[in-house]
N, C-alpha and C positions, 0 to 999 in steps of 0.2 A: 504494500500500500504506500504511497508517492505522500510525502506531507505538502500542504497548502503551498508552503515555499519553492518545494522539487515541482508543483504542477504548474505554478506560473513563472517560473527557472529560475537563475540564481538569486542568490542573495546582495543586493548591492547597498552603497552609502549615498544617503542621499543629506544635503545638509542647507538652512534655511530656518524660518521661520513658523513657528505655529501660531497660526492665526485667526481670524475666522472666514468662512468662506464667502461671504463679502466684500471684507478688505485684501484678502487674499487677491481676488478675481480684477480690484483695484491698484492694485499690489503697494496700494498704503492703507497708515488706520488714517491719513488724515482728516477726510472728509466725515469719518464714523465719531471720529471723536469727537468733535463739535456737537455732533446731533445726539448723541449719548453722554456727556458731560461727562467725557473720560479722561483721564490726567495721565494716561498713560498702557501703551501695548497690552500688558493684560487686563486691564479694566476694559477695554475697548472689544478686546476678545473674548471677554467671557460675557460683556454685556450683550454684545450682538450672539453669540450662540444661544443667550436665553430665551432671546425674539428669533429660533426659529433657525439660524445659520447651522455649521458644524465645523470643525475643525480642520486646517486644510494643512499643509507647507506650501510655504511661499519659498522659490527657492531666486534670490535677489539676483545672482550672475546668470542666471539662463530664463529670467524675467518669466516663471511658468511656478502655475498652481499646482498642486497636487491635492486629490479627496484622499483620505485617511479610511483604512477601512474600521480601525481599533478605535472609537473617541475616546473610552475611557481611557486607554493606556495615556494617551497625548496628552487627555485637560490638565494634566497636573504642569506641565509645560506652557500652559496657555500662556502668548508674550513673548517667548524665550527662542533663542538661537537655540537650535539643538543639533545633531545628528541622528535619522532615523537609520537603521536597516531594516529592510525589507525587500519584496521585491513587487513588480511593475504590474497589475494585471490590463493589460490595454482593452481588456473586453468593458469595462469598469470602468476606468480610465482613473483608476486608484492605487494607492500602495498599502501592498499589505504589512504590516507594521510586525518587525518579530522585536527590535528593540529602540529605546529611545535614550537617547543621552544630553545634558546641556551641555552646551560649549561654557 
């Protein structure tokens, strides 16, 4: 039996921001945070997932979103530069999350 990782191939590093999939898709909080009266990346991020978003990586040098497939693993990251590994499923167009780390 193939685990989740072996079926959508290898395991890679992917590294960037966790954000919310709003600002993510803007690839700033700036605009969120004014309208949510946020002081900062993760107030901005965990307010917009309240209303409704999810948690994406924003990855800044290849200016591209990523959907998460784990939220819980990530919210504790909400704001934070991190490192994920996982791997890519393009059917999805997500990454499946086996770990997380901050930078």
């Amino acid at each position: 039996m193939l685990s989740a990782a072996a079926a959508f191939g290898a395991d890679k590093t992917y590294t960037g921001e966790i954000m919310d999939s709003q600002c993510a898709d803007m690839a700033s909080h700036d605009n969120m945070m004014k309208g949510e009266n946020a002081h900062n990346a993760k107030e901005c991020t965990l307010s917009c997932v309240k209303k409704g978003g999810s948690y994406a990586l924003y990855e800044s040098g290849e200016k591209r979103a990523y959907k998460l497939d784990n939220q819980k693993k990530v919210a504790a990251f909400a704001g934070q530069k991190v490192t994920i590994t996982g791997s890519y499923d393009s059917s999805s167009d997500s990454i499946h999350v086996a770990t997380v780390k901050a930078q």
